[in-house]
N, C-alpha and C positions, 0 to 999 in steps of 0.2 A: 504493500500500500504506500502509494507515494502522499504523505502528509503534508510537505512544504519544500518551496520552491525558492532557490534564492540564484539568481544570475544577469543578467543582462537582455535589455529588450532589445530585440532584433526586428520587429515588426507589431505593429498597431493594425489589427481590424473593426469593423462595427462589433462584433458579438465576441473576438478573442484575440488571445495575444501568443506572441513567439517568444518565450527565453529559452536564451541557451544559457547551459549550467553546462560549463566544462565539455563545450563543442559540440553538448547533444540538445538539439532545440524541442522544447515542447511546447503543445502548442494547450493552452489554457482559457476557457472559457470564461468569463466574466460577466456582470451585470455593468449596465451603463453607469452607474455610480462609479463601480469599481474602477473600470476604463480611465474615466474623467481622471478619478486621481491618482494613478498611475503615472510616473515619469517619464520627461519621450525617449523614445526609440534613442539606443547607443547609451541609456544610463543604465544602473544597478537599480535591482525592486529586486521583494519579496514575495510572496504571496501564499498562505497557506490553502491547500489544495485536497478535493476531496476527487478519487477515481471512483466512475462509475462504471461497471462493467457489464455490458449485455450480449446476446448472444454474437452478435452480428457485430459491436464496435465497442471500445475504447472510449471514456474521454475524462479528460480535466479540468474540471470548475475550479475557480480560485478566488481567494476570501481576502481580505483586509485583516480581518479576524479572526480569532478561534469560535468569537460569539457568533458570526455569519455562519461560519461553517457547520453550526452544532443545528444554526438556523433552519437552513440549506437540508440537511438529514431530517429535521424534525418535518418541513415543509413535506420531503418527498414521501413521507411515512403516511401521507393522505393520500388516499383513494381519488386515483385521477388526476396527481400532482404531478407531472413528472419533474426531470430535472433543470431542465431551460424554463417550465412554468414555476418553478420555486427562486430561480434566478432572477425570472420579469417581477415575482413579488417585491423579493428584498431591494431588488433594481429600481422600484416605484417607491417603497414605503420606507426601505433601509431599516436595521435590526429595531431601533426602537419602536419604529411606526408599524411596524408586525406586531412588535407585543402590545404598543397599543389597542389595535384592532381586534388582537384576541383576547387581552384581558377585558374589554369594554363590548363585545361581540360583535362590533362592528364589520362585518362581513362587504357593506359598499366600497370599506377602504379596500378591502384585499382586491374587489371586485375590479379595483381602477388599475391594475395590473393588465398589460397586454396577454389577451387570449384566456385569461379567467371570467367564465362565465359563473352568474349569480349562484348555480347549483354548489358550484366545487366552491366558490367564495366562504359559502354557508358552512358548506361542509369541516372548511378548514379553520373557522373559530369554536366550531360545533365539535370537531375531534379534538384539538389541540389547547382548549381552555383549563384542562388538567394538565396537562403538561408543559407547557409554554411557561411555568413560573422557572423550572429548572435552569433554565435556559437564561431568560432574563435575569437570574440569580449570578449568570457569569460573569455577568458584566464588568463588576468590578476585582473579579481575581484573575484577568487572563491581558495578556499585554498584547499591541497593537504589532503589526506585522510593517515593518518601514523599507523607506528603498535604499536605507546606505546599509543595507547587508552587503558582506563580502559576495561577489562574483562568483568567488572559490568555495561560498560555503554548498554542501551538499545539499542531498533532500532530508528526507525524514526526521522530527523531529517528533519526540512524547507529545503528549497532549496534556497540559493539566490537570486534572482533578478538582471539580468546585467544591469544594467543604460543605456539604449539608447541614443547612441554616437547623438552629436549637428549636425553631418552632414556627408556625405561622405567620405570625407576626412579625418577625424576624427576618424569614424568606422573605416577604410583603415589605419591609422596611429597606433591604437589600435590593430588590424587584425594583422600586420608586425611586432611589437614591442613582441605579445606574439610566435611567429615565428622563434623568436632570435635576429632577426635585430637592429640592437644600432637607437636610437632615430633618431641622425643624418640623415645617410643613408634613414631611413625610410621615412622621412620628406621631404628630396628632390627628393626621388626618387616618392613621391605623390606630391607632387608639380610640379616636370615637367610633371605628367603623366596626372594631373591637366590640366596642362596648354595647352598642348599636346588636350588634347578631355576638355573642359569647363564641357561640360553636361552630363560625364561619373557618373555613380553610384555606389556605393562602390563595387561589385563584377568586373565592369570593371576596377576602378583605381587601386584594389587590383591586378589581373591579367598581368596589363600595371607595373606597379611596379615592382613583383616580375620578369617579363624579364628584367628591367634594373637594376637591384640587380645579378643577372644570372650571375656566372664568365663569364667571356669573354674569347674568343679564346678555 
């Protein structure tokens, strides 16, 4: 399993890119955000990289982050998602605006994605609403993937391990905080949401939060 990708761009396309990593080029799919911030052609990037493998082809999608990537696998884990349709998601909405959508059910947002029609839209805040805390809990234990990696450096690299939060409130507090939210805010608004439902679970206190974070008026 090739995890990550560090060398030099040799070519820019609309949907992927060329590095070479030690005279062997690979060629790595991306989302239009990704692209964008990418450095041009003839510098050093990074990218960490998820292969997906089917009967007929090969291919490499590649991430900013360890939290895109975790993204990326959770998106395709839905029925009817494939893998260039979980790319157009995060490629529209970017990791936060996913968790947004799913912890808030928002299904119109996923829907503004190219070639997501309303059903799979549905679908994927309607699968993914228990599990999308995990994920948004990475936020702040996994480092960002840059382009002054060495040329030289290899591929594969471990993948972190997020520390399972002490409890609801806690995953939910961690959830908010990588979201943008200032600590404060975060914390009362899971505390009255807390207090509001006792026996909520972190995808519910995440969702009761984020409407009272929600500008008003």
């Amino acid at each position: 399993m090739i995890g990550k990708l560090s060398g030099r761009i040799d070519y820019k396309s609309t949907d992927h890119v060329l590095i070479d990593v030690r005279g062997v080029g690979y060629i790595v799919y991306c989302s239009d955000r990704t692209l964008a911030a990418l450095p041009p052609v003839g510098q050093a990037c990074a990218l960490f990289t998820d292969l997906v493998v089917r009967e007929d082809l090969m291919q490499l999608f590649g991430f900013q982050t360890l939290v895109e990537k975790e993204w990326h696998r959770l998106l395709m884990s839905v029925q009817g998602v494939g893998a260039k349709a979980a790319l157009a998601i995060q490629g529209t909405l970017g990791p936060d605006g996913v968790s947004r959508a799913i912890a808030l059910g928002d299904w119109n947002a996923v829907k503004a994605a190219k070639g997501i029609g309303p059903k799979i839209a549905q679908r994927v805040v309607l699968d993914l609403k228990d599990k999308a805390p995990s994920v948004m809990a990475m936020g702040g234990t996994v480092a960002e993937a840059t382009g002054d990696a060495p040329a030289e450096a290899d591929v594969i690299e471990p993948m972190p391990v997020a520390t399972p939060p002490s409890s609801a409130q806690a995953d939910a507090l961690s959830a908010l905080g990588n979201l943008g939210y200032g600590p404060s805010d975060a914390a009362a608004a899971v505390a009255q949401a807390a207090g509001e439902d006792p026996q909520a679970d972190t995808p519910a206190l995440i969702r009761a939060a984020l409407k009272l974070l929600a500008p008003k008026g």
